[in-house]
C-alpha positions as CSV (number, residue, x, y, z in Angstrom):
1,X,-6.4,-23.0,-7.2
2,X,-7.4,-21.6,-10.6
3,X,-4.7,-21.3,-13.6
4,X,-5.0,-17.4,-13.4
5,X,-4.5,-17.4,-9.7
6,X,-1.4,-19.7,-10.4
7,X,0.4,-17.5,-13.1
8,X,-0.3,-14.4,-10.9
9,X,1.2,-15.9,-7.8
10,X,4.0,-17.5,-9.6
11,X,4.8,-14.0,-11.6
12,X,4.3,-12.1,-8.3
13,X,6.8,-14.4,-6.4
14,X,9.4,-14.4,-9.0
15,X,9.0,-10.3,-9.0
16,X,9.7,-10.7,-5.5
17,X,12.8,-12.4,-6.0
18,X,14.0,-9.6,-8.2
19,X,12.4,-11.0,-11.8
20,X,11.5,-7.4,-12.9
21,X,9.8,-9.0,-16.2
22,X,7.6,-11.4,-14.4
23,X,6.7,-8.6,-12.0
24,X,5.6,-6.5,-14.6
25,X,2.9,-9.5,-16.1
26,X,2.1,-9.9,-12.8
27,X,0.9,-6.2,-12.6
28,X,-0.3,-6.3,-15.9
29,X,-2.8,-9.3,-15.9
30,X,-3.2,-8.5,-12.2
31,X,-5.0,-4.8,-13.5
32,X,-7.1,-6.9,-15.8
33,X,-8.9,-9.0,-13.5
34,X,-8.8,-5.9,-10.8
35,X,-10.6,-3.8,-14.1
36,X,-13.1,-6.8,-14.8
37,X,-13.6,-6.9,-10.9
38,X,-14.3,-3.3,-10.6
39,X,-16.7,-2.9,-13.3
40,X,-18.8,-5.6,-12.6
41,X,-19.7,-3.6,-8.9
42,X,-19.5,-0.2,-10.7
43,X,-21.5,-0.4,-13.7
44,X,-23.3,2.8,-13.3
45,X,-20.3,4.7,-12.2
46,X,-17.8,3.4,-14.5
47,X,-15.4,6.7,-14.5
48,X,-14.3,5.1,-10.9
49,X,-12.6,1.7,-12.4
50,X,-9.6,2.9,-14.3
51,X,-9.1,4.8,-10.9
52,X,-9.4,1.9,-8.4
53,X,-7.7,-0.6,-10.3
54,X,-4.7,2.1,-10.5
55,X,-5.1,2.8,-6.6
56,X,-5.1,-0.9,-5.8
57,X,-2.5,-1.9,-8.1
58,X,-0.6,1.0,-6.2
59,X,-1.0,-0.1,-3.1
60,X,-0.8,-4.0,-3.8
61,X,3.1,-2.6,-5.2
62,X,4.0,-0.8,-1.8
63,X,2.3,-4.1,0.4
64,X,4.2,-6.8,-1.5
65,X,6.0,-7.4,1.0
66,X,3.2,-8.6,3.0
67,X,2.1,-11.7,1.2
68,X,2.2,-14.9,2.6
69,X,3.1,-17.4,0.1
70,X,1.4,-19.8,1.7
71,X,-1.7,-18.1,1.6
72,X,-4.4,-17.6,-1.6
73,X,-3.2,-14.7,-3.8
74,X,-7.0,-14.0,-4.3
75,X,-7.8,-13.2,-0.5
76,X,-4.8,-11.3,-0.3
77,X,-5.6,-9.3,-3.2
78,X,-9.1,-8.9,-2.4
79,X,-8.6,-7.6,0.9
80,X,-6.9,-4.8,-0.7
81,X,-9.6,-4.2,-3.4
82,X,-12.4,-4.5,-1.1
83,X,-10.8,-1.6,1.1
84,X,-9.9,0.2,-2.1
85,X,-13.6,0.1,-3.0
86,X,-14.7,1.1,0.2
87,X,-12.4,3.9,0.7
88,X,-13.8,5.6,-2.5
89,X,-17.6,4.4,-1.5
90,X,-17.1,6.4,1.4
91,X,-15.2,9.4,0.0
92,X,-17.7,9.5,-3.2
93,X,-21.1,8.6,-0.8
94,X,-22.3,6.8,-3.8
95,X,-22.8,3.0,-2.0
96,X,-26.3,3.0,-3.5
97,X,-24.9,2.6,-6.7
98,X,-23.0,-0.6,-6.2
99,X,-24.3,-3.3,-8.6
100,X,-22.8,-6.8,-7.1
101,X,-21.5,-8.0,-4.3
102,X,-18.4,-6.7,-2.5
103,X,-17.4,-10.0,-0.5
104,X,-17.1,-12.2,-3.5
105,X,-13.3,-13.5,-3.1
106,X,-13.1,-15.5,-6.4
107,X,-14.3,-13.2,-8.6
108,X,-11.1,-11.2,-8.9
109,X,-9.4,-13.9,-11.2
110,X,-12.4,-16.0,-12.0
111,X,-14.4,-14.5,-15.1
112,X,-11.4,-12.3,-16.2
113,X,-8.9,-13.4,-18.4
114,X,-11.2,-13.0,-21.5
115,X,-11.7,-9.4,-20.7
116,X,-8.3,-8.7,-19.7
117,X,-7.2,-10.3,-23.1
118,X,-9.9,-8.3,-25.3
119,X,-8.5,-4.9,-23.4
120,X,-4.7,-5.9,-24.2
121,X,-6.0,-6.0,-27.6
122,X,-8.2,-3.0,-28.1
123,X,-5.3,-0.7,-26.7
124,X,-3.0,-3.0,-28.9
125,X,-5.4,-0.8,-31.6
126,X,-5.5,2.2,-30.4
127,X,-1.9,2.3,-29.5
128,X,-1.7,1.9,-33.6
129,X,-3.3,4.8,-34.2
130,X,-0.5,6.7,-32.6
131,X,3.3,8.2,-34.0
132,X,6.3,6.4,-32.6
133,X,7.1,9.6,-30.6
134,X,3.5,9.3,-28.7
135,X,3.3,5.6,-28.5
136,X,6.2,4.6,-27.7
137,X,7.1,6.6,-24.5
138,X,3.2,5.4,-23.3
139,X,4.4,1.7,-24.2
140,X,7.4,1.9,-22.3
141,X,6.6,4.0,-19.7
142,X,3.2,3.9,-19.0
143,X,2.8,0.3,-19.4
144,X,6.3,-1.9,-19.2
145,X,6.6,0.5,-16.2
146,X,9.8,2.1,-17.4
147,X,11.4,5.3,-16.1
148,X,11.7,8.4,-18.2
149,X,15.5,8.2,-18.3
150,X,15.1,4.5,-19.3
151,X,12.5,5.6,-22.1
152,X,14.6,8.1,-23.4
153,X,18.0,5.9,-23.8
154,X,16.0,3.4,-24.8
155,X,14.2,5.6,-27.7
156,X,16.9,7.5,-28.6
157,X,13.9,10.5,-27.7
158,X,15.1,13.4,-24.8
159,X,13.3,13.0,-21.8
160,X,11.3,15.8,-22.2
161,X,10.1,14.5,-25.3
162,X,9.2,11.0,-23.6
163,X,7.2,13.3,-21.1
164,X,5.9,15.4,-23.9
165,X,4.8,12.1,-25.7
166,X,3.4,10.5,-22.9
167,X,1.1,13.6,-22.4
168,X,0.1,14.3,-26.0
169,X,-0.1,10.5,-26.7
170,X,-2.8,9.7,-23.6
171,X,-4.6,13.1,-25.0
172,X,-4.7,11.5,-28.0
173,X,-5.9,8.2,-26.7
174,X,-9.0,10.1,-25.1
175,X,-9.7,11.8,-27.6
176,X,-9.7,8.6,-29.7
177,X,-12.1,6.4,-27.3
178,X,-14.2,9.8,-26.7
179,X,-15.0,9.7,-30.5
180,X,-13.1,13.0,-31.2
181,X,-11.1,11.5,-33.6
């Protein structure tokens, strides 16, 4: 079993004992590899990933339930990916344009953990280039998976302005990677 397969399944069992934090990692470094995953099969449709590795992270939350400990994290995951990037092959009718293999089981932690790192940094940047009342409602919300309400206490913000600085602040962040800015 590799190390990344090992911290995932370690943080995704202690999030299934009630370990909200290690949950959270889990889901984080878990949308890495899924974003590495997916790009590598979607290079000439790349618009898709950000929306796959949200769906399967989505739907890897609601099946938790179903893993088997004793089985591999990575065949467990992939199964859900696979049919996540199936589904949208279908709905899209763009099969043609997948670059690699879809059957690969290892790939979804195997060559990922640099790229996961350099994208942790390079929003680490761009969340820099934001105010305190746009990046931190993203930063808690968006990404530690906070609520609004939580946001908000935690903030000291209303929740309309944590909803109003989420909104503004991922404009911002588009506008910023678009080269607008």
């Amino acid at each position: 079993m590799s190390t990344a397969e090992e911290r995932l399944r370690i943080h995704l069992l202690r999030g299934l004992e009630g370990e909200q934090s290690s949950y959270r990692e889990f889901l984080s470094d878990l949308g890495g590899h899924l974003r590495s995953f997916f790009r590598k099969r979607l290079a000439r449709l790349p618009d898709e990933v950000e929306d796959l590795v949200q769906e399967t992270l989505l739907a890897v939350h609601n099946q938790r339930h179903t893993y088997d400990p004793a089985q591999p994290l990575t065949a467990w995951v992939h199964a859900i990916a696979h049919y996540k990037l199936v589904d949208m092959l279908r709905r899209s009718g763009a099969r043609g344009l997948v670059t690699a293999s879809l059957d690969d089981v290892d790939e979804i932690v195997a060559e990922s953990d640099a790229d996961a790192h350099e994208a942790r940094r390079d929003l680490a940047r761009l969340l820099e280039r934001l105010p305190d009342r746009q990046r931190l409602p993203i930063v808690h919300v968006k990404i530690e998976g906070l609520s609004v309400a939580e946001t908000a206490r935690l903030t000291g913000m209303s929740e309309s302005a944590v909803k109003v600085g989420v909104h503004r602040g991922l404009k911002a962040l588009a506008a910023f990677i678009g080269g607008r800015r």
